[in-house]
N, C-alpha and C positions, 0 to 999 in steps of 0.2 A: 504494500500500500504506500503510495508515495503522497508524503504531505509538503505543502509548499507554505513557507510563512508572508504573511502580507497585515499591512499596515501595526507599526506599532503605534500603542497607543499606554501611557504611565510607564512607557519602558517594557513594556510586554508585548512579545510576538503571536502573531495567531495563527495556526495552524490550520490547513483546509485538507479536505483528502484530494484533491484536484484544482487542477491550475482555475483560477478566477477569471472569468472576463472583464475586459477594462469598466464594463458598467456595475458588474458586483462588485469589483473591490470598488468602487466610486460610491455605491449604494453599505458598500460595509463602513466606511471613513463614514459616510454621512450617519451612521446610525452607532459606530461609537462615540461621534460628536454629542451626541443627542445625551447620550449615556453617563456625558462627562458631571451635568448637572445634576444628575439622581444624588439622593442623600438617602438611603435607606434608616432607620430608624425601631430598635425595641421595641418602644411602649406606643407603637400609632400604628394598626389595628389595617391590614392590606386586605383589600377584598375587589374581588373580578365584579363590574357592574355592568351588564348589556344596555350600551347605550340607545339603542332602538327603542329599548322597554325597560329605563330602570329600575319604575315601580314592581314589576311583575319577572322580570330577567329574562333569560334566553328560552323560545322557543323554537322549536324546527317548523312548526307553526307560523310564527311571527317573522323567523329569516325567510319563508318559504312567500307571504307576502306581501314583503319587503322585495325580495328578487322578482315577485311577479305583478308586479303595481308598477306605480309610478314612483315608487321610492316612498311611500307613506304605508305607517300600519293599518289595518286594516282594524276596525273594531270585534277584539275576541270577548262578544257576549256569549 
């Protein structure tokens, strides 16, 4: 398995198992940009929220029409 490293980022190299194309590594640099400003945190409470439906969260339901609307949810009475 041949791993090739690209972009570092705090001093650390990253490993891929195959060579990158110039717009993944472009799309990886841009996304451990992104990365740099996280501050992870103990005591403050991480939770996944479906922004389509924050009230009620994800459904295969609710994605299904989402993808088959016009981009709006559809009311699940």
């Amino acid at each position: 398995m041949m791993r090739r490293m690209v972009g570092a980022v705090d001093g650390r190299e990253r490993l891929w198992r195959r060579r990158l194309l110039a717009w993944e590594e472009e799309s990886v640099r841009e996304f451990f940009v992104l990365l740099l400003n996280i501050v992870l945190q103990d005591i403050v409470e991480d939770i996944w929220r479906w922004r389509l439906d924050p009230l009620h969260g994800y459904s295969v339901q609710g994605a299904y029409c989402f993808l088959t609307t016009s981009g709006e949810l559809a009311d699940r009475s």
